[in-house]
N, C-alpha and C positions, 0 to 999 in steps of 0.2 A: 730775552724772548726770541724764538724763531721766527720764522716767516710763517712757520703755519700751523702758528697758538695763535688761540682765542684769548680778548681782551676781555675784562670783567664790563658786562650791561651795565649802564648807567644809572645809577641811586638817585640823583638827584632831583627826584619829580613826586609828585602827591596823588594823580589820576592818570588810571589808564584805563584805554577802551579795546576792548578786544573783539576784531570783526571776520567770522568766519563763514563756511560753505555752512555746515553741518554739526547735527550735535556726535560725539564723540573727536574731532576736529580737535580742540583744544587738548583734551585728555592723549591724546597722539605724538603733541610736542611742548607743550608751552605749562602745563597746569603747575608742575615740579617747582616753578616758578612764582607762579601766581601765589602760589601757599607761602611761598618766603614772603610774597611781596605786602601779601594781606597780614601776614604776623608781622609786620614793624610796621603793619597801621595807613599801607597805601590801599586807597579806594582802587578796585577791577571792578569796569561792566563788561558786562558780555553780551556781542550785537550777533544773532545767529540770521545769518541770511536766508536759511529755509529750515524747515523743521524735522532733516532727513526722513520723509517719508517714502523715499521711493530707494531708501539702503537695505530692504530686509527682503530679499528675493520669495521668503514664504508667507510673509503679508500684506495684505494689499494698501496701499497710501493709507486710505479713511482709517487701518488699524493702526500701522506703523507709524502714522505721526505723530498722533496723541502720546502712544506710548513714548517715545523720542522726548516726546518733550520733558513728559513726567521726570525722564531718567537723565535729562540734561540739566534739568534744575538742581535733582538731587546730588549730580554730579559736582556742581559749580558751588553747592553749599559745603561739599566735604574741604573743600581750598580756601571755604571764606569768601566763596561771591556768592552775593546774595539780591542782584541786579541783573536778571535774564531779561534781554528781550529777542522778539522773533519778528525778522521782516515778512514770511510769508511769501517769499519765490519760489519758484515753483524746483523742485530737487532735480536733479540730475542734468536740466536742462537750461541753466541759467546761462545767461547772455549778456557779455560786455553791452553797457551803453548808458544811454543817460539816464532812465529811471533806476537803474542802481546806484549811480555814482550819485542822485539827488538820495535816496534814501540814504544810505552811507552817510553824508556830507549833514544831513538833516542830525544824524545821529551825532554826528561829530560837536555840530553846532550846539547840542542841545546839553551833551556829556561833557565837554569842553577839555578833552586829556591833554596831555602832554607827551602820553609815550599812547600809540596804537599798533598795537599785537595785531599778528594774522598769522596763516598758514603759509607755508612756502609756496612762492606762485611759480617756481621755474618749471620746464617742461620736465625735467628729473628729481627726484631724490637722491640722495646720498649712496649712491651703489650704482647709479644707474637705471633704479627703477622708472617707467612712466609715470607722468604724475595724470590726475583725472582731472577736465576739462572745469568741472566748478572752482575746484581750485584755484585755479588759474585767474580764471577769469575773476574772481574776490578778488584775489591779491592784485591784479592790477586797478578795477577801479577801485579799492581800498587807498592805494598808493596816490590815483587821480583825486578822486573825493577828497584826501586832507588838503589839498590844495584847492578845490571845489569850494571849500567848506570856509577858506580863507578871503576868499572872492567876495567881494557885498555885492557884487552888478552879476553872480551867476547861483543860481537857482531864488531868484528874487521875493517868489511865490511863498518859498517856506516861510517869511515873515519871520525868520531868525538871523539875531545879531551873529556875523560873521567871527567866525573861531582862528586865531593866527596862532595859537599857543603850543600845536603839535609840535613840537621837539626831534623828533624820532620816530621810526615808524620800525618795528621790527618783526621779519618773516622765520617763523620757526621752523626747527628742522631743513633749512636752504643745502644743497651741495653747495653754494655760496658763503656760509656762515665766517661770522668775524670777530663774534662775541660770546659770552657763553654765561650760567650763572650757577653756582655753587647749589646744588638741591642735595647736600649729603644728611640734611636737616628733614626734608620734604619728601624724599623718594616714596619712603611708606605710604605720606598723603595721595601725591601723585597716580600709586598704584591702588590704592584704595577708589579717586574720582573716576577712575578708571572703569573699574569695577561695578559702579555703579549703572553701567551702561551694560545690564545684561541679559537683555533681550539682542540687542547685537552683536556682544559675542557671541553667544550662543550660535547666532546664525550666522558668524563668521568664521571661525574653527582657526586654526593650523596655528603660526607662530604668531601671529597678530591678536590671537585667542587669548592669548596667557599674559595678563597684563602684569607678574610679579615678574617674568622671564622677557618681555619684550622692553619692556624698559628701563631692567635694569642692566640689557647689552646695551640699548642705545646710550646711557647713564654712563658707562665704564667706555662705553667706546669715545664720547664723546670728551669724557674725562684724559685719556693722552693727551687729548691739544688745550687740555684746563688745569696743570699739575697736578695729575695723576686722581683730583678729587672727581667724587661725581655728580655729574652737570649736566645741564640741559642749551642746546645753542641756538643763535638766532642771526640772522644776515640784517644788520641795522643801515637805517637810511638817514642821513642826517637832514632834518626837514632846512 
């Protein structure tokens, strides 16, 4: 193996928890996955940190969130999750700090995973692109909260038994990435969960529109550094 192949994600765990900005979030990088992982019988929840209301420039919140949501559940059932929940911050403007990393941690505590998914939190993508500020900011206190969530003397209030069990913590789609997972099974699901979200495409358009062409370059691109299969990658942290 090279220096710059990806190693196969780690099998060895039974729950995971998946904590993002946004609904379509997941379907972006990580779902390809999810689908293998719920076919050999691993529990995914899915912790959505707002209900993308403020993604759809020609609806206004009060319309775009309900709808979001609706199409994030549907989404999350075509991979086999069937455990949506929603924190309710506020979309586009969220804010490192302690009431998220108590929510977060609360979740943690409660779902008890082993492995927790997120979105890539670096300030780029994979090309270069800028990455958008909720992003970001999830993926760091997602990262803080598993340890948060480990603490019994911090966030005391929750009146939850402390969680040490996180294993790993993995950011999908990272210009960091260091691991990867075989979706040659899953891709169709993938694009399918995808698809599901189609009030936002719709009012997304260009190459990010076409969920059978957007992911299966990112799939084939990601596959040179996975022996030529196609795969989906994640930048893993070892708790």
């Amino acid at each position: 193996m090279t220096a710059d192949q990806l190693e196969p994600m780690p099998e060895d765990w039974e729950r995971a928890l998946a904590v993002v900005a946004h609904p379509d979030d997941l379907e972006y990088g990580g779902c390809g996955a999810v689908a293998k992982w719920t076919d050999a019988g691993k529990s995914v929840t899915y912790l959505l940190v707002t209900r993308g209301e403020a993604g759809i420039d020609s609806l206004a919140p009060e319309e775009a969130g309900p709808l979001r949501t609706a199409e994030q559940i549907a989404s999350a059932a075509v991979v086999g999750v069937h455990d949506v929940e929603f924190l309710d911050h506020p979309d586009g403007v969220l804010e490192y700090g302690l009431p998220l990393r108590r929510d977060i941690a609360a979740a943690i505590r409660r779902h008890r995973p082993e492995l927790v998914l997120m979105t890539n939190h670096r300030e780029t993508w994979p090309g270069g692109y800028l990455n958008m500020a909720d992003h970001r900011v999830v993926g760091e206190a997602t990262l803080d909260a598993v340890r948060d969530a480990a603490n019994r003397w911090v966030f005391r209030d929750l009146d939850l038994e402390p969680w040490q069990g996180v294993r790993w913590v993995a950011g999908a789609s990272s210009p960091r990435s260091t691991h990867a997972v075989d979706i040659t099974s899953t891709l169709d699901r993938a694009v399918a969960s995808l698809k599901e979200h189609k009030a936002y495409l719709a009012a997304l358009g260009g190459d990010m529109g076409e969920p059978e062409t957007f992911l299966r370059a990112a799939a084939e691109e990601t596959g040179k550094r996975f022996g030529g299969r196609l795969a989906t990658d994640f930048e893993l942290f070892p708790m």
